[in-house]
C-alpha positions in Angstrom: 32.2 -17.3 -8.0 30.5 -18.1 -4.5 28.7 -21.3 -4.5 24.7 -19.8 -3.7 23.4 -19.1 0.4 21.5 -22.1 1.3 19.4 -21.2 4.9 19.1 -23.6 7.4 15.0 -23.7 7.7 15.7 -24.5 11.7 17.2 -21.2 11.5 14.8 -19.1 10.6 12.2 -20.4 11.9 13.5 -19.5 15.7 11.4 -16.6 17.1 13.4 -13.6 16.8 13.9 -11.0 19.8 12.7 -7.7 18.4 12.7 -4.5 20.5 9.6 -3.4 22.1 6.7 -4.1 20.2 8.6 -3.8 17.1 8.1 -6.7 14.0 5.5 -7.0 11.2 5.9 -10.7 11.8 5.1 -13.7 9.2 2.2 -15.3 9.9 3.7 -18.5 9.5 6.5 -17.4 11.9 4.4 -15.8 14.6 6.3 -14.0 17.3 4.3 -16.2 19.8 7.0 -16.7 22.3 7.4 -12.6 22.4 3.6 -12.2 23.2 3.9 -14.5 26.2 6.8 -13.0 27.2 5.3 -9.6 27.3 1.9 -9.8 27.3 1.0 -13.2 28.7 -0.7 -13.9 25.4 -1.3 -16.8 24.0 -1.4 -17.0 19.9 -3.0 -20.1 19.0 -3.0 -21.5 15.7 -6.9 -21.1 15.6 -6.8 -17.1 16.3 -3.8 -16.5 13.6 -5.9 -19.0 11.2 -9.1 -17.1 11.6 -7.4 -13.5 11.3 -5.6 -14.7 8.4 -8.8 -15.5 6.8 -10.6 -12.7 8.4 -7.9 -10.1 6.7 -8.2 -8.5 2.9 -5.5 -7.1 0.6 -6.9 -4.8 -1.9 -4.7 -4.6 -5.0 -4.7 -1.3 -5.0 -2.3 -1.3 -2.3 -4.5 -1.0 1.1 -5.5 -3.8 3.4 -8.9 -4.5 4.8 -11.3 -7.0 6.7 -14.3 -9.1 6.5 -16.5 -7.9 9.2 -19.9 -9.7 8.5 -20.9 -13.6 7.2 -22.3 -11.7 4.1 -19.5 -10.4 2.7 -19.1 -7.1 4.3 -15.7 -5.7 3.9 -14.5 -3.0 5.5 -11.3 -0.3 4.8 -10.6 3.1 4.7 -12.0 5.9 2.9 -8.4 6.8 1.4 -8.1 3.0 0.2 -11.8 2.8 -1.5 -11.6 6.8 -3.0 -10.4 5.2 -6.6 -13.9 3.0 -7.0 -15.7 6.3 -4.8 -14.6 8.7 -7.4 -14.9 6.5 -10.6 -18.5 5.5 -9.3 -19.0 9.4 -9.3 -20.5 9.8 -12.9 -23.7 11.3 -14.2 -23.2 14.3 -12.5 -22.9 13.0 -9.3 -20.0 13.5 -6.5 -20.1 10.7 -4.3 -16.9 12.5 -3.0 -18.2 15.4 -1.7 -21.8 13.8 -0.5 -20.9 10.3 0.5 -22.6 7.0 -0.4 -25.4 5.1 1.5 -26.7 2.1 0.2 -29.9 1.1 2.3 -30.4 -2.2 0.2 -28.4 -4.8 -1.7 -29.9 -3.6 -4.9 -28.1 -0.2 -4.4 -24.7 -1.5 -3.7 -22.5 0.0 -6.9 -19.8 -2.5 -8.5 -16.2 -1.2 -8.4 -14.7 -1.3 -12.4 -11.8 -2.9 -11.5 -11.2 -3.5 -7.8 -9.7 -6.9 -7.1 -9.3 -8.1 -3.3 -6.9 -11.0 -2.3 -7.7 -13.4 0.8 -4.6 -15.4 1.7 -5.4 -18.9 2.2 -2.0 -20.6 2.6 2.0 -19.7 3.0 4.4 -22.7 1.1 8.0 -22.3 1.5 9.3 -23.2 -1.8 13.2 -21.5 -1.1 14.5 -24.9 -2.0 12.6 -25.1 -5.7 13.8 -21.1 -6.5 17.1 -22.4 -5.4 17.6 -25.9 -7.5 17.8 -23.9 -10.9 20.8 -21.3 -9.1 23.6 -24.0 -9.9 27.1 -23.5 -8.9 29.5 -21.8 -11.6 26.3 -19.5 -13.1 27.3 -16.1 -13.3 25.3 -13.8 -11.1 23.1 -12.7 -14.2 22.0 -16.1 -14.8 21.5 -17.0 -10.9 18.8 -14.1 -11.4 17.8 -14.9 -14.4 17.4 -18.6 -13.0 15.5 -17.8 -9.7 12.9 -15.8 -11.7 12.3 -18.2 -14.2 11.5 -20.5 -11.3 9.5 -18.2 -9.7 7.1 -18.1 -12.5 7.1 -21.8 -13.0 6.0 -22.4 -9.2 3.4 -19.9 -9.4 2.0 -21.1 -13.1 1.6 -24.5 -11.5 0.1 -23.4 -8.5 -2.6 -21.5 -9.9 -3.3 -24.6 -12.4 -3.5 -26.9 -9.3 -5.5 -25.2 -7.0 -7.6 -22.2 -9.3 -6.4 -19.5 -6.8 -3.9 -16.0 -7.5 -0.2 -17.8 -7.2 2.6 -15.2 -5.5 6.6 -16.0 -4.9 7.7 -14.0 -2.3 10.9 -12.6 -2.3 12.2 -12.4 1.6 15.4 -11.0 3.4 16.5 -10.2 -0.2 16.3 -14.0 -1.4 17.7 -15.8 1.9 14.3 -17.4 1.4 10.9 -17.7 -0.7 7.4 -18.1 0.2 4.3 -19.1 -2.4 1.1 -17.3 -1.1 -2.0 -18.1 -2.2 -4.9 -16.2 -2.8 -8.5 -16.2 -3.4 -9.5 -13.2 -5.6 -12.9 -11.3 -5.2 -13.5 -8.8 -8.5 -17.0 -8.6 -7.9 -16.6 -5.8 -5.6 -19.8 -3.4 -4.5 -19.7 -0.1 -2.4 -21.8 0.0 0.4 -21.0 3.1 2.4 -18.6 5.7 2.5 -18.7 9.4 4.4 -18.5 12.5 2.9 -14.6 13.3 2.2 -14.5 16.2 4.3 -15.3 13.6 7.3 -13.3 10.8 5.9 -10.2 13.6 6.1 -11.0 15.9 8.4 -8.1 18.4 8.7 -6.5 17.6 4.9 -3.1 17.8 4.2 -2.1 19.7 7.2 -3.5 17.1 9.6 -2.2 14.3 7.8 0.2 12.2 9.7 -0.3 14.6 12.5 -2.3 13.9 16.2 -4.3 14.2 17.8 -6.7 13.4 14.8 -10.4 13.7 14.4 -11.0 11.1 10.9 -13.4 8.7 9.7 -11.6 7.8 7.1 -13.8 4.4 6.5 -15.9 2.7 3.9 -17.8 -0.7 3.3 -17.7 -2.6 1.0 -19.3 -6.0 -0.3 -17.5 -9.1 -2.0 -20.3 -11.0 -4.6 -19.8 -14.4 -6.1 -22.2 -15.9 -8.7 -24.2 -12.1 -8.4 -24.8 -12.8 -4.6 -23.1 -11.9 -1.7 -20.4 -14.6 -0.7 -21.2 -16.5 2.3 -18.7 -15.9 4.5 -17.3 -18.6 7.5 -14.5 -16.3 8.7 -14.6 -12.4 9.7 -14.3 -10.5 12.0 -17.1 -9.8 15.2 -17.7 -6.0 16.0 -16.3 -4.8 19.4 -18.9 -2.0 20.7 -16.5 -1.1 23.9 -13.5 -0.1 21.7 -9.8 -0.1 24.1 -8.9 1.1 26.9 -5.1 2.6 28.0 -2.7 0.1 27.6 -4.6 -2.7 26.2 -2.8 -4.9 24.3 -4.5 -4.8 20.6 -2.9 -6.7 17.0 -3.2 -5.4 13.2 -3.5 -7.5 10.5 -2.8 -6.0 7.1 0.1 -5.6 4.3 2.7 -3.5 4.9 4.1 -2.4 1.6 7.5 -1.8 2.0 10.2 -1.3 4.6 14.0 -0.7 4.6 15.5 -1.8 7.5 17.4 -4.9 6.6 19.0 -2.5 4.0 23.1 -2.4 3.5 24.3 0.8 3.9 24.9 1.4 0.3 21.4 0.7 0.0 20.8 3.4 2.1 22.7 6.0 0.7 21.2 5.3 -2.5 18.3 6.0 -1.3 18.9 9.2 0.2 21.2 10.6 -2.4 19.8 9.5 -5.5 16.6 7.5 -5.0 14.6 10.0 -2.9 15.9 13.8 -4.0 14.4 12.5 -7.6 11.2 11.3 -6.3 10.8 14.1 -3.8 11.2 16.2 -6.7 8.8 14.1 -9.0 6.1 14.2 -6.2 6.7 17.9 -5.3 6.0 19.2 -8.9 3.2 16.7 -10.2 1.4 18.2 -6.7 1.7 21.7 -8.3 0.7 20.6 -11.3 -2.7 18.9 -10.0 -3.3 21.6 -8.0 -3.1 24.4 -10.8 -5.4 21.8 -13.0 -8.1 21.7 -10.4 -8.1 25.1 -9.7 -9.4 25.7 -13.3 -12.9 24.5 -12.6 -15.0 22.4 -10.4 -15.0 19.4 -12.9 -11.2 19.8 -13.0 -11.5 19.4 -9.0 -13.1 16.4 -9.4 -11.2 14.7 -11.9 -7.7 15.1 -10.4 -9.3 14.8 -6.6 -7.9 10.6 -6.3 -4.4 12.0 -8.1 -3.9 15.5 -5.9 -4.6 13.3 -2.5 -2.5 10.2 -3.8 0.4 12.8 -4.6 -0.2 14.9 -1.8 -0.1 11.7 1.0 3.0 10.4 -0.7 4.9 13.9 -0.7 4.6 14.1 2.9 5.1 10.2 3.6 8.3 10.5 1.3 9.5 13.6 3.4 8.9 12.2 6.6 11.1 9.0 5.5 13.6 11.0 3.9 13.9 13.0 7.6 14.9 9.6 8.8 17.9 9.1 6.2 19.0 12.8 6.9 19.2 11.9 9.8 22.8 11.2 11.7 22.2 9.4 14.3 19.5 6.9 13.1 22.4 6.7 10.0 25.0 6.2 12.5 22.8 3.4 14.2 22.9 1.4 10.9 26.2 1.7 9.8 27.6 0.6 13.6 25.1 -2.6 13.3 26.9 -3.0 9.6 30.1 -2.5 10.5 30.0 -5.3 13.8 28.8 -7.4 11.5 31.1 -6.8 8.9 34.1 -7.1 11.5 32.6 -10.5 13.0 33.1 -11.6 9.2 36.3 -9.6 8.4 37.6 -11.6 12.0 36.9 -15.1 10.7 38.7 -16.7 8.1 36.5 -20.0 7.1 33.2 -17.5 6.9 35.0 -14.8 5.1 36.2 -17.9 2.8 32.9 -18.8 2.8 30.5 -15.0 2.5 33.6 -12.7 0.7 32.6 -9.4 1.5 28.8 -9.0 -0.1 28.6 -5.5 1.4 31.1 -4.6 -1.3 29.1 -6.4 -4.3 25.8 -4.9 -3.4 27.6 -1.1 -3.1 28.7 -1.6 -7.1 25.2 -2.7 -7.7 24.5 0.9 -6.3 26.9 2.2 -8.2 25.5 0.5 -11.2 22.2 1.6 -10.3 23.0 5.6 -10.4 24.3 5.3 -13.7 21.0 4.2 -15.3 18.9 5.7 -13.0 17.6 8.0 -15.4 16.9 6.1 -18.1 15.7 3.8 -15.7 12.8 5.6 -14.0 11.6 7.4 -17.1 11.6 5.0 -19.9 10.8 1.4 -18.1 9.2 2.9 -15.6 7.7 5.3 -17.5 7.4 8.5 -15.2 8.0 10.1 -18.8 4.9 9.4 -20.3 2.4 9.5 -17.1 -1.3 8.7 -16.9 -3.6 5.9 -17.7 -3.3 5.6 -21.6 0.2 5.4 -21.8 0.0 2.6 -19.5 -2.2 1.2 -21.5 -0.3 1.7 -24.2 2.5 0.3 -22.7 0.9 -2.9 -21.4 -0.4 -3.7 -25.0 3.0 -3.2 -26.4 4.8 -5.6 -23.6 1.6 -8.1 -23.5 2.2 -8.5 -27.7 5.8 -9.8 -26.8 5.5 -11.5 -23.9 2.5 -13.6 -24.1 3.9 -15.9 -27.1 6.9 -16.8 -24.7 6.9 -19.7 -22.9 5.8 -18.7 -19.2 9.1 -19.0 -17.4 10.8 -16.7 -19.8 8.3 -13.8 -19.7 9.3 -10.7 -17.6 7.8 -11.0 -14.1 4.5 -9.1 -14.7 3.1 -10.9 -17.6 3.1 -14.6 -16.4 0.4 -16.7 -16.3 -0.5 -16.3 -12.8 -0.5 -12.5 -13.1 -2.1 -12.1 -16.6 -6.1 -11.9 -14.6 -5.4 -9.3 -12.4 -3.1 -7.4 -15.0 -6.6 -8.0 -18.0 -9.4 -6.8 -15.0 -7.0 -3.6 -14.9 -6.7 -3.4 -18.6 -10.2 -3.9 -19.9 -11.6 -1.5 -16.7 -15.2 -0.1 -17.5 -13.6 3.4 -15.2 -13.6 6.3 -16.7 -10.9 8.4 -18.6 -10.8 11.8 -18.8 -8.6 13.0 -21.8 -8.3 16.9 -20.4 -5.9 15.4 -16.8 -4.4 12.8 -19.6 -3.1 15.3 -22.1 -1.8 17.7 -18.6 -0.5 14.9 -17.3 1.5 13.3 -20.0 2.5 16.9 -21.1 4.1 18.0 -17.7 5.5 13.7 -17.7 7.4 14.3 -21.2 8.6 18.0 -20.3 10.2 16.6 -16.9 11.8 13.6 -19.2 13.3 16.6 -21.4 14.3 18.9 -18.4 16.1 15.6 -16.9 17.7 13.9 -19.7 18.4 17.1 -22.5 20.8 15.3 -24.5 19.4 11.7 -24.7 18.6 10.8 -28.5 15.5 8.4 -27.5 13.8 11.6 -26.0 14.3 13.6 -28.8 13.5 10.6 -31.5 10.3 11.0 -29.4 9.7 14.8 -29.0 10.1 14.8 -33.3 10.4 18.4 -33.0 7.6 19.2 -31.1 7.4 20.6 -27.5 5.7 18.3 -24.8 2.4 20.2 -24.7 2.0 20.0 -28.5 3.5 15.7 -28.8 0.6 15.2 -25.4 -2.0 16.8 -27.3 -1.8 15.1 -30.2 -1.1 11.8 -28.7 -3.7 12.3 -26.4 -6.6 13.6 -29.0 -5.9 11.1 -31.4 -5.8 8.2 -29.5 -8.5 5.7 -29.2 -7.2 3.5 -26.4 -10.0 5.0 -24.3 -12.2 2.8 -25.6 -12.7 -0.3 -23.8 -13.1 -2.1 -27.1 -10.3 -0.9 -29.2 -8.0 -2.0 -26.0 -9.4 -5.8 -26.1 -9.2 -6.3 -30.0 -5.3 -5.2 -29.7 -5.0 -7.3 -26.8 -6.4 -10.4 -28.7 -4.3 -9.9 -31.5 -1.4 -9.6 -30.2 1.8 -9.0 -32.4 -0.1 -8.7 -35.6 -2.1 -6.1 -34.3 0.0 -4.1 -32.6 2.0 -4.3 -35.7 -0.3 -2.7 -37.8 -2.0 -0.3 -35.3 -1.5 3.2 -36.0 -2.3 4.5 -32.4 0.0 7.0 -31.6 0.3 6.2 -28.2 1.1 2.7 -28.9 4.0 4.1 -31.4 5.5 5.9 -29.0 5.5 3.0 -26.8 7.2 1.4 -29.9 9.9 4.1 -29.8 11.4 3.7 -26.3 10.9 -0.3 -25.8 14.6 -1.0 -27.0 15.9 1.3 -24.4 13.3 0.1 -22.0 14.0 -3.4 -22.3 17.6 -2.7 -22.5 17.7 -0.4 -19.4 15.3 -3.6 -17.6 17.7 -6.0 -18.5 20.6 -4.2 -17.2 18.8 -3.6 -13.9 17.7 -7.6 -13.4 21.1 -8.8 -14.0 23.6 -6.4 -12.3 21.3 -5.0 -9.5 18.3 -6.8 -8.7 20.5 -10.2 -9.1 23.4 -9.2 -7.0 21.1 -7.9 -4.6 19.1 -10.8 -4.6 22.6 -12.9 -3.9 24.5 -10.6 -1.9 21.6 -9.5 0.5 20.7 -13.3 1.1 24.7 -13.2 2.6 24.4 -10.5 4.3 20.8 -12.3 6.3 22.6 -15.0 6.7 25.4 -13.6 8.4 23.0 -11.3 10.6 21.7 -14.7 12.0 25.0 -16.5 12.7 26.5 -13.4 14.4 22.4 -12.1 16.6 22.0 -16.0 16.4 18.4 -15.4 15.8 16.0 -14.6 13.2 13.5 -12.1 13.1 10.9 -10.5 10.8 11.8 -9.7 7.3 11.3 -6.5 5.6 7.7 -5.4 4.6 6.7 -7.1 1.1 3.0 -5.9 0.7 2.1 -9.4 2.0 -0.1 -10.3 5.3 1.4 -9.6 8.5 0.7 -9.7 12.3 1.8 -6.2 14.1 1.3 -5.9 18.0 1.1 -3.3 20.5 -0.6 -1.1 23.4 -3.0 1.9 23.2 -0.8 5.0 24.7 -0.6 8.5 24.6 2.7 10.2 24.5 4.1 13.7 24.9 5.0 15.5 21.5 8.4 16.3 20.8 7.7 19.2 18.5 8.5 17.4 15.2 4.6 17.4 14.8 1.9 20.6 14.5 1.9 20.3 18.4 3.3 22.4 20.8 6.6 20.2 22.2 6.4 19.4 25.6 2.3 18.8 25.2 0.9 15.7 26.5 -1.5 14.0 24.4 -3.6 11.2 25.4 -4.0 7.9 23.6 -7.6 8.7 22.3 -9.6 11.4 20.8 -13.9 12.1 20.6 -16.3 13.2 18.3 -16.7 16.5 20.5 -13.1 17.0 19.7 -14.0 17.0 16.0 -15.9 20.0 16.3 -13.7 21.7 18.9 -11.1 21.6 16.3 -13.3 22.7 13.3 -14.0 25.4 16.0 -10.9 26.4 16.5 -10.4 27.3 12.4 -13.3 29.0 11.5 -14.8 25.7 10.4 -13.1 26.5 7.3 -12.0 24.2 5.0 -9.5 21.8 5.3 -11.4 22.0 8.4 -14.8 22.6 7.9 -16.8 19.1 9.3 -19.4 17.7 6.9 -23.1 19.2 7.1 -24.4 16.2 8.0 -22.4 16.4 11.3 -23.5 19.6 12.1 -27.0 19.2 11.4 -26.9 16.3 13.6 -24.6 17.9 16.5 -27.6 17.6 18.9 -28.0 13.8 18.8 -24.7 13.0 18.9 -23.3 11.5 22.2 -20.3 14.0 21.5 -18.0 11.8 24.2 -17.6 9.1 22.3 -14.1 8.2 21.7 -13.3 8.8 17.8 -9.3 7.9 17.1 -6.4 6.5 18.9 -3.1 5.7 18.8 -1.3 2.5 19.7 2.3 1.2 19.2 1.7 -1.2 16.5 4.4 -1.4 14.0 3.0 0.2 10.7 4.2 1.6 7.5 2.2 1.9 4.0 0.1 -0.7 2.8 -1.2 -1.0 6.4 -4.2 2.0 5.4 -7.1 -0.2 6.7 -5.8 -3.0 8.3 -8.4 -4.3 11.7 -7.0 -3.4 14.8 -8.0 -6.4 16.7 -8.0 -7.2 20.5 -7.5 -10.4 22.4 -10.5 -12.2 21.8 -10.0 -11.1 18.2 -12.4 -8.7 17.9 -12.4 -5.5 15.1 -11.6 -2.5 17.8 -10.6 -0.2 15.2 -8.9 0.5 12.1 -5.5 1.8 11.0 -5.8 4.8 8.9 -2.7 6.7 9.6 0.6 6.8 11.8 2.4 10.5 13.4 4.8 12.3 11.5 7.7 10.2 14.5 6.4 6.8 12.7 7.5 7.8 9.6 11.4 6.8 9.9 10.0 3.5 10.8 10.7 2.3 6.9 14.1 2.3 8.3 14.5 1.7 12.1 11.4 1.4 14.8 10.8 3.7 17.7 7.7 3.6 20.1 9.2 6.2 22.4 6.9 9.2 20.4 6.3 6.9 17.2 2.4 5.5 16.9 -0.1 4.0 14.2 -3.5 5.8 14.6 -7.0 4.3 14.2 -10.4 4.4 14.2 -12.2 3.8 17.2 -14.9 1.2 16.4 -17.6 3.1 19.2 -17.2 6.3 17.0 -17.6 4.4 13.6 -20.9 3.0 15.2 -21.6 6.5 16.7 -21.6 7.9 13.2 -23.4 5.2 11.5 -26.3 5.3 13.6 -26.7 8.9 14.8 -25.1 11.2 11.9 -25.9 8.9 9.1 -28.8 6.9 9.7 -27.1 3.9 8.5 -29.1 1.7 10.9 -29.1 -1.4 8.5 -25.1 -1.0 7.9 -24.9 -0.7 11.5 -27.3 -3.6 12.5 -24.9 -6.0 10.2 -22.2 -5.2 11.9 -23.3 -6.3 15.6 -25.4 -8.7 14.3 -28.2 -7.0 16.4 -30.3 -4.5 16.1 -30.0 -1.3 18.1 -33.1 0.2 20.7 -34.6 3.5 20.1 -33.0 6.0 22.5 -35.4 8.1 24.5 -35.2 12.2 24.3 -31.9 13.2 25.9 -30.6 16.4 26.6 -27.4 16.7 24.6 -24.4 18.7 26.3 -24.7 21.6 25.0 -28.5 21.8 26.3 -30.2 21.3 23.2 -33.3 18.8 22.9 -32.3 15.3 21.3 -35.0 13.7 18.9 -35.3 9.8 18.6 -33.5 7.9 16.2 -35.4 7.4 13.0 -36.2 3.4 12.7 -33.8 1.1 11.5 -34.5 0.1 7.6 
């Protein structure tokens, strides 16, 4: 057995020389030296602290930013749609009308939005380490780290009262504790109409040029009162120019590119034909649900455009891994690296070969794939109550074990976020539940016919008829009946004859025993193996560099520039797009379709078409290294002011899980004039608007618009 990887801190912490403007880059291992380099930039320690502080992770998995003292936060539409469409009750469809609260008292609580501010990074790779003793088998190294894991983070949030996270980087060459202050008194302040928010739909969706405002505000409440707030961002009212440089903050979910090649065929032989398929028929299925009536449309609206963003996300990534020579890229970088080893006998003594281990780990990981992805991760029995269900089954078992021995998602430091998301207030609507879990359970069958746990399940019955009468007869819609299992724990569970919570029951030991497989001969060679194969790349580059995308804060740079399409978008190859886009383009384009729907502009633009100053710029693109998780993140500029906000990247940046390219390859934001624009002149949202530059705006005079049509005043700010 090799003795574990121990990094040389000195090592990592050398800048790393990425190409062009690639690197979502550790804020505690700024690529400062790169910026000078390039850009003459200088990244003080007081700009990254107040951006750190400035920047908001919403657990949902978006990223945002303070943008006022009073606890304005701001984010896309497509990140705050879950708390829009929940809010939407009562007959109302916040949705399809937007949301404008012109006072405090109006602002609407979230059910069960949580938001995460990072106040400090602590390298603890030495404490995850000290447990990993020499002679452990590779199982109990995981087992081990894990355990520590927990322990750091349980003390951590004991000490210091704040949300505790070990972060696993370049596959376990190193750990970082990040801690958090929560906000879960979360209000809506604004939010557009959806047909302005995502302008275009599906077919526009990772396309450019773009014509969005996909935004919403927000407001974080202590003690019932807005929280005062020391850090946020100021509100740039001239927007960027060509070729400025400009920096996004936010929490990129999660890149590949450090991957083995193993890993990598994985992924595009088993991993993403499965999930494509998943995706592809759970769109169909929302689709045909919402067709059936307009409360249908409603419910299912968050699910369809979840599903429907992910489906072409998943494609786009999947193009890269298709791919030849992006796959012949990473398997030339493997193989020098592997021949540098292979060429040297003290570090092949010293590394073996962990290419090899990490490939039977995939190997391992194909044969209980199945089993795997629908039974402990559930993707058999989809929707909210079975999750419920679920949690309340695991929470009984784990909860009575001492901390460090608990799976990951039930320790201590995890238990408030994972109880605000199990005692939610939203609301459940058993009609997309019983579709849902029926379509879920008949997939399971389709995929697995001859597994005994799915038909111990089934008991005879089809899917349809098993989700109906799991669904109907369930009561863990109710708020209440979900907290008095949680607080009994075993014996409650024990005795409860939910049917949901049964058939939770019925699949744990396969579950568990599928889990257990997965931590100790996949996630735990991985976790071994891919901290050999880091610390190889950085003896053999001699530098370090950014790790692979976590869902944790991290610094992006780049410039606003246009590019010319290559044809792999809805644009005519050969076309030469410019780096920005205006709100007269917005109705060009609805112009050009009819104004039908997906591109049919909100009434409350066209009404307002004659006040609008139509030139002002709208979206732009920039060559800020992005992937998912970054929906919302500020696009800040030198002085560190909020010039925009990421909302999407072009169909070219979706390979980017894998390997970066700024040639075609862009992120795409909101232009900060046209947010303002819209605000004030479409929305009347003077007070909203007034926050935000901390002044209030004059009264213009009567203007002739340019398409000759008289322009009335602006009503008076609130």
């Amino acid at each position: 057995m090799r003795r574990p990887i121990l990094i040389l801190c000195a090592l990592l912490c050398l800048a790393g020389v990425a190409a062009a403007d690639e690197g979502m880059w550790l804020f505690n291992v700024p690529p400062t030296a790169q910026l000078k380099s390039q850009y003459g930039f200088d990244l003080t320690k007081a700009w990254l602290q107040h951006t750190q502080l400035s920047s908001v992770r919403f657990n949902n998995g978006g990223s945002g930013s303070f943008v006022s003292p009073d606890g304005l936060t701001f984010t896309n539409h497509h990140v705050g749609s879950e708390c829009i469409q929940q809010l939407s009750t009562g007959g109302k469809d916040y949705l399809k009308t937007g949301f404008n609260a012109k006072t405090q008292a109006e602002e609407a609580k979230c059910p069960d939005l949580e938001l995460n501010v990072l106040q400090e990074i602590e390298d603890v790779t030495a404490k995850v380490n000290v447990p990993a003793k020499p002679g452990l088998s590779v199982a109990d190294q995981g087992q081990a780290q894990r355990a520590a894991m927990s322990t750091i983070e349980q003390q951590c949030a004991a000490e210091t009262k704040l949300r505790c996270d070990v972060i696993t980087l370049y596959s376990g060459a190193m750990y970082h504790l990040y801690k958090y202050k929560k906000y879960t008194d979360v209000r809506l302040v604004f939010a557009p109409e959806f047909d302005a928010a995502f302008f275009g739909g599906d077919p526009d969706n990772f396309e450019y040029p773009r014509y969005d405002l996909d935004v919403c505000f927000f407001r974080v409440y202590e003690n019932d009162k807005p929280a005062h707030l020391d850090n946020y961002l100021k509100w740039s009212t001239a927007g960027v120019k060509d070729g400025d440089l400009i920096f996004v903050s936010g929490n990129p979910g999660s890149t590949s590119r450090l991957n083995t090649m193993a890993q990598l065929e994985f992924l595009r032989d088993t991993g993403y034909p499965l999930l494509l398929y998943r995706l592809a028929r759970r769109d169909a299925l929302l689709k045909k649900f919402g067709a059936e009536s307009n409360d249908n449309a409603l419910i299912a609206h968050e699910d369809l455009f979840s599903v429907e963003n992910s489906l072409k996300a998943i494609r786009g990534e999947n193009a890269g891994l298709v791919d030849k020579a992006l796959m012949a890229k990473k398997s030339a970088e493997e193989s020098k690296m592997r021949q540098a080893i292979a060429s040297d006998a003290a570090k092949k003594a010293e590394f073996g070969d962990p290419w090899a281990e990490i490939a039977k780990a995939m190997d391992a990981e194909k044969q209980i794939y199945l089993p795997l992805t629908y039974f402990e991760r559930r993707a058999g029995f989809s929707g909210d109550l079975a999750s419920f269900a679920r949690i309340l089954v695991r929470a009984s078992e784990e909860r009575p074990k001492p901390n460090a021995d608990r799976l990951r998602e039930y320790r201590d430091s995890t238990l408030p976020s994972l109880e605000q998301d199990l005692f939610s207030t939203a609301p459940i609507y058993k009609s997309l539940e019983r579709t849902e879990l029926a379509d879920s359970l008949a997939e399971m069958k389709e995929k697995m016919p001859d597994n005994a746990i799915v038909s111990r399940v089934l008991e005879g019955k089809t899917p349809a008829e098993l989700a109906q009468y799991l669904i109907d007869n369930t009561k863990l819609d109710d708020v209440a009946v979900r907290k008095q299992l949680y607080e009994g724990g075993k014996a409650a569970i024990a005795a409860s004859s939910d049917p949901l919570i049964l058939a939770m029951q019925a699949i744990e030991p396969e579950a568990r025993a599928v889990r257990k497989q997965y931590d100790d001969e996949i996630d735990a060679v991985v976790r071994q193996d891919g901290a050999a194969v880091a610390k190889i790349r950085f003896a053999t580059e001699g530098t370090a560099s950014y790790p692979d995308a976590t869902f944790t804060l991290r610094l992006s740079y780049g410039v606003t520039r246009g590019y010319t399409e290559n044809g792999e978008g809805t644009t005519p190859k050969g076309t030469k797009l410019p780096y920005f886009t205006t709100v007269r383009g917005a109705f060009d384009h609805a112009a050009e379709h009819g104004n039908k729907d997906p591109y049919k502009l909100a009434d409350s633009w066209t009404k307002k078409k004659s006040r609008i100053k139509l030139d002002t710029p709208l979206n732009a693109v920039e060559t800020a290294d992005i992937i998912g998780g970054n929906s919302g993140s500020p696009v800040i500029n030198r002085a560190g002011e909020l010039v925009g906000i990421i909302f999407d990247g072009n169909i070219q940046s979706l390979p980017w899980n894998f390997v970066y390219d700024d040639s075609i390859g862009r992120s795409i934001h909101v232009d900060s004039r046209g947010i303002l624009e819209a605000l004030r002149d479409i929305y009347s949202a003077n007070s909203l608007a007034n926050e935000l530059t901390g002044k209030a705006h004059p009264t213009p005079p009567e203007r002739s618009s340019a398409n000759g049509s008289k322009i009335r005043k602006s009503p008076p700010a609130y």
